[in-house]
C-alpha positions as CSV (number, residue, x, y, z in Angstrom):
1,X,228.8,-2.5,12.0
2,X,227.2,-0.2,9.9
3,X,223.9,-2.3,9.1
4,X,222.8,-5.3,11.2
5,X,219.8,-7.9,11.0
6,X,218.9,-9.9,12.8
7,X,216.2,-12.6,13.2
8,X,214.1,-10.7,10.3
9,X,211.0,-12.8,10.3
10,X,207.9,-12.0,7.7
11,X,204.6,-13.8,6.6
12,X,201.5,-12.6,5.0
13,X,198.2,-13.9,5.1
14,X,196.5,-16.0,8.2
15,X,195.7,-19.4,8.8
16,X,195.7,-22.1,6.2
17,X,197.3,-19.4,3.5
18,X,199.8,-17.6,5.9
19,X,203.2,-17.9,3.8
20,X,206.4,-17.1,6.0
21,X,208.2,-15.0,3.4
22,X,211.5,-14.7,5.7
23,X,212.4,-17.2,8.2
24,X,214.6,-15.1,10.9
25,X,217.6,-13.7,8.3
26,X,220.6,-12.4,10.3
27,X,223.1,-10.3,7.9
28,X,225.3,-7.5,8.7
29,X,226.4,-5.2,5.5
30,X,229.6,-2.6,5.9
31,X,229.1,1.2,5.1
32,X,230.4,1.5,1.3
33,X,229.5,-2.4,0.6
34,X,228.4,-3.2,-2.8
35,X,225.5,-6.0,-1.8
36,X,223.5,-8.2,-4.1
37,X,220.7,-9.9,-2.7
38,X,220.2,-12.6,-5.5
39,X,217.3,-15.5,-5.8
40,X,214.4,-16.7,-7.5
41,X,210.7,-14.7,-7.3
42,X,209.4,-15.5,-4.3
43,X,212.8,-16.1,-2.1
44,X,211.8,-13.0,-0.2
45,X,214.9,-10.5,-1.3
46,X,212.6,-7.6,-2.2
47,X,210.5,-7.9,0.8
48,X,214.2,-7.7,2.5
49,X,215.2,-4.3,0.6
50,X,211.1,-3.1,1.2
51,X,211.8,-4.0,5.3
52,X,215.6,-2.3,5.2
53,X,213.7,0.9,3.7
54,X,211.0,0.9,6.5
55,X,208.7,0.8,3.6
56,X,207.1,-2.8,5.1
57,X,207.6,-3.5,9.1
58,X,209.0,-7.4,10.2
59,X,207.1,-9.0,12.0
60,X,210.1,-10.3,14.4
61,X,213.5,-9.5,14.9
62,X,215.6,-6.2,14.2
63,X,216.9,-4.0,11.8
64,X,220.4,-1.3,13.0
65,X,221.8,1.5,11.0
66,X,225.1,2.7,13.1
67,X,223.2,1.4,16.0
68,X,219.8,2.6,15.9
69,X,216.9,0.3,15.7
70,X,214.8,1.2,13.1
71,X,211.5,-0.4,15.0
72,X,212.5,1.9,17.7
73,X,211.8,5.0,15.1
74,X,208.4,6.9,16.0
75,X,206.7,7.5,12.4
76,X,208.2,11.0,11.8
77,X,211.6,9.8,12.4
78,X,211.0,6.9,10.3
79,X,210.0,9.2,7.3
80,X,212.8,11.3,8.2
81,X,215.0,8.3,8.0
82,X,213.6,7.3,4.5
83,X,214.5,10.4,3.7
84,X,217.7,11.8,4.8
85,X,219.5,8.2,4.3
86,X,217.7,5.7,1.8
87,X,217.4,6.4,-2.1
88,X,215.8,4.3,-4.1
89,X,215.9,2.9,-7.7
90,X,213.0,0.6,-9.1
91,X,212.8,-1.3,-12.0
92,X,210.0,0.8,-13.6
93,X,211.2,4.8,-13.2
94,X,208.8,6.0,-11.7
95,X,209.8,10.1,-12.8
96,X,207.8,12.8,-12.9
97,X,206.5,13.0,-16.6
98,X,205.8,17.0,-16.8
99,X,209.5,17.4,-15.3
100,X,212.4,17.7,-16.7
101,X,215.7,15.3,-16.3
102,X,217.4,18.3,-14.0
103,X,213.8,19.1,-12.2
104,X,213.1,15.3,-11.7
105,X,216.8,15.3,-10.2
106,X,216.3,18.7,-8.1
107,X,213.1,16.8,-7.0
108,X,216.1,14.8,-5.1
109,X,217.8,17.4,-3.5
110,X,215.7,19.2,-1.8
111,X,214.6,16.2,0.3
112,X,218.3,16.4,1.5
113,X,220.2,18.9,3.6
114,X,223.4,17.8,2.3
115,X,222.8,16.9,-1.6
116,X,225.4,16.7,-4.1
117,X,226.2,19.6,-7.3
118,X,223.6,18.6,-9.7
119,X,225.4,20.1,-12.3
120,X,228.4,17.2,-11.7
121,X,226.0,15.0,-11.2
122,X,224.3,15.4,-14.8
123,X,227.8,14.8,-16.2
124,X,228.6,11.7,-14.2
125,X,225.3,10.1,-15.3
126,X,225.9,11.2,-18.9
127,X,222.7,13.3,-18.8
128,X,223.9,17.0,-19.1
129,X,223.2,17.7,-22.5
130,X,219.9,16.1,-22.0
131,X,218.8,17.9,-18.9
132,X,216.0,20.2,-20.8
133,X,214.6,17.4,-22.4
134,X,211.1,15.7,-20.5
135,X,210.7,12.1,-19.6
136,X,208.8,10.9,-22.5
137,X,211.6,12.5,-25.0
138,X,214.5,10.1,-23.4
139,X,215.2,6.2,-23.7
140,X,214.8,3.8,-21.5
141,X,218.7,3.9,-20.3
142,X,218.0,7.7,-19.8
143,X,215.2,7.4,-18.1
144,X,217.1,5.0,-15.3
145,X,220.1,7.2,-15.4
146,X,217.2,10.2,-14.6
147,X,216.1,8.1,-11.6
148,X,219.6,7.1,-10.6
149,X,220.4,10.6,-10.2
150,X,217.2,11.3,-8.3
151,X,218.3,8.7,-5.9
152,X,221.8,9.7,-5.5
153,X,221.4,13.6,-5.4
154,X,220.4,13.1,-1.9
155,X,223.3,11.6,-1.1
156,X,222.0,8.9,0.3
157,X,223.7,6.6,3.1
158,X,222.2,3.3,1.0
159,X,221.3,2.8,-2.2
160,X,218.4,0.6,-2.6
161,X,218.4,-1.0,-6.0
162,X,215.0,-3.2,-6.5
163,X,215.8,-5.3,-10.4
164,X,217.0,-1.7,-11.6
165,X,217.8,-3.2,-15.2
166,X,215.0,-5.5,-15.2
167,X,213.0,-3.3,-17.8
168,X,216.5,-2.8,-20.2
169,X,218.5,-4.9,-22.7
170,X,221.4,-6.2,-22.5
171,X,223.9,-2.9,-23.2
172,X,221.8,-0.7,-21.6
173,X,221.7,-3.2,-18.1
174,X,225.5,-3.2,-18.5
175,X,225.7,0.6,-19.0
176,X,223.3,1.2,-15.7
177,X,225.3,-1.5,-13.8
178,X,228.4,0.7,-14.5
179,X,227.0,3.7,-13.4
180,X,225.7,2.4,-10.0
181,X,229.4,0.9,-9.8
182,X,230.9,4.6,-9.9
183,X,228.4,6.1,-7.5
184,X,229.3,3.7,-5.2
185,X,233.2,3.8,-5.8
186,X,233.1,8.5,-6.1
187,X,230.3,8.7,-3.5
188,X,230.6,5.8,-1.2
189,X,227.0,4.6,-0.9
190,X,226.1,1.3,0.6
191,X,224.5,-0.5,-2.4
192,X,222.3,-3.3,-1.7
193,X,220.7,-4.8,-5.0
194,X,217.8,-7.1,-5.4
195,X,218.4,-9.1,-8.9
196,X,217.5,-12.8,-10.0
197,X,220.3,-12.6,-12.6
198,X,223.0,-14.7,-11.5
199,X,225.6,-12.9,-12.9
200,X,225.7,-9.2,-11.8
201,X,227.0,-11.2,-8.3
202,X,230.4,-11.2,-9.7
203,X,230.5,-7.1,-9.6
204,X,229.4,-7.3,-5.9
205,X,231.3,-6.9,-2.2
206,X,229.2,-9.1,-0.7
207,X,226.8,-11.9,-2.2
208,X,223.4,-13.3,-0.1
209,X,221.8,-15.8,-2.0
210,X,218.2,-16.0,-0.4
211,X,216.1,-19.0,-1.0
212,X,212.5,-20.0,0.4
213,X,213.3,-17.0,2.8
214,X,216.3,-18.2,4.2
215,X,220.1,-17.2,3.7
216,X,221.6,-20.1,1.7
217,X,224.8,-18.6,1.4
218,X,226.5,-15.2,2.2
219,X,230.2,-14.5,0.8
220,X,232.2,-11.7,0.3
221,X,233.7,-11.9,-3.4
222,X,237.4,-12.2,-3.7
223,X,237.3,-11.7,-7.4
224,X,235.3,-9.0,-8.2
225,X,235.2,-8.3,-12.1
226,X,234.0,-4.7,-13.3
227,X,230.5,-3.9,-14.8
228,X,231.7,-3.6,-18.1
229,X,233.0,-7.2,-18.0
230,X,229.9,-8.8,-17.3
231,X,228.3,-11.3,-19.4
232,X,224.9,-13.2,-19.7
């Protein structure tokens, strides 16, 4: 198995406000799965993706990629981890303002010893002809397609997706949806995608619905439906 958890157990706080955040989770995800990790705020999905990207440590239990144990990772090989096999894409951007799309991309690629043509990466994301322009001078759709890319360039083993169309409308969601749907079909990411909208499930592989940090239910979808068809 390409990604296995088990018995992920989190809390914050002590004593009379400790909160147990997740409850011992056990889920295993296949390289190239598309994986939506739906709930309501506070079911304890993000602090899942945040613990799968060694950005927070669990408290109990374990965490495999392709066999190795991430708590068994001294710090440099957890950064080095972080860096030659996660990429990331939050809902807020997060780009380099005095950068350009193609330097905010490049940014990307020179974490990674095996990144991908940025050229043919610009025209996959739609963002060629805007490559000169800076942050500030794009949309918000542009913006996430900028960040996309600078997730992606690295070629990343997973994608890490944290509400990535939480800050868009409705077009532009559908439009960034779609693009993370190619990148995983041309590139063959793992995507795992934290979202409370209940119906970007039905483009997914694989669907955990988290609740009160337990798994309530984990499917894989017979009847995927493209991006594009998506409706809320």
């Amino acid at each position: 198995m390409f990604l296995e958890i088990r018995d992920i157990k989190k809390s914050f706080g002590t004593g009379d406000s400790k909160v147990d955040v997740l409850k011992g989770l056990d889920l295993d995800i296949e390289k190239g799965e598309f994986c939506v990790l739906l709930g309501p705020s506070g079911s304890g999905k993000s602090t899942l993706l945040n613990i799968i990207g060694g950005i927070e440590s669990a408290d109990g239990g374990s965490i495999s990629i392709e066999g190795e144990k991430l708590a068994d990772m001294k710090e440099k090989k957890l950064s080095q981890y972080r860096r030659k096999h996660l990429g990331y894409i939050f809902q807020m951007y997060n780009l380099i303002p005095n950068l350009t799309v193609r330097e905010n991309i490049e940014v990307g690629a020179y974490l990674s010893d095996r990144a991908l043509d940025v050229d043919e990466l610009l025209h996959t994301l739609g963002l060629f002809e805007h490559q000169r322009k800076l942050p500030n001078q794009l949309s918000g759709g542009q913006q996430q397609r900028t960040a996309i890319g600078r997730a992606i360039v690295k070629n990343p083993d997973i994608l890490l997706c944290d509400e990535p169309t939480g800050a868009l409308d409705y077009n532009t969601s559908k439009e960034i949806l779609k693009l993370i749907e190619t990148v995983n079909q041309k590139y063959g990411n793992t995507v795992i995608m934290v979202t409370h909208n209940d119906a970007i499930k039905d483009m997914a592989d694989r669907v955990v619905k988290l609740r009160d940090g337990i798994i309530r239910k984990n499917y894989q979808n017979e009847h995927k439906i493209p991006a594009i068809d998506l409706d809320w």
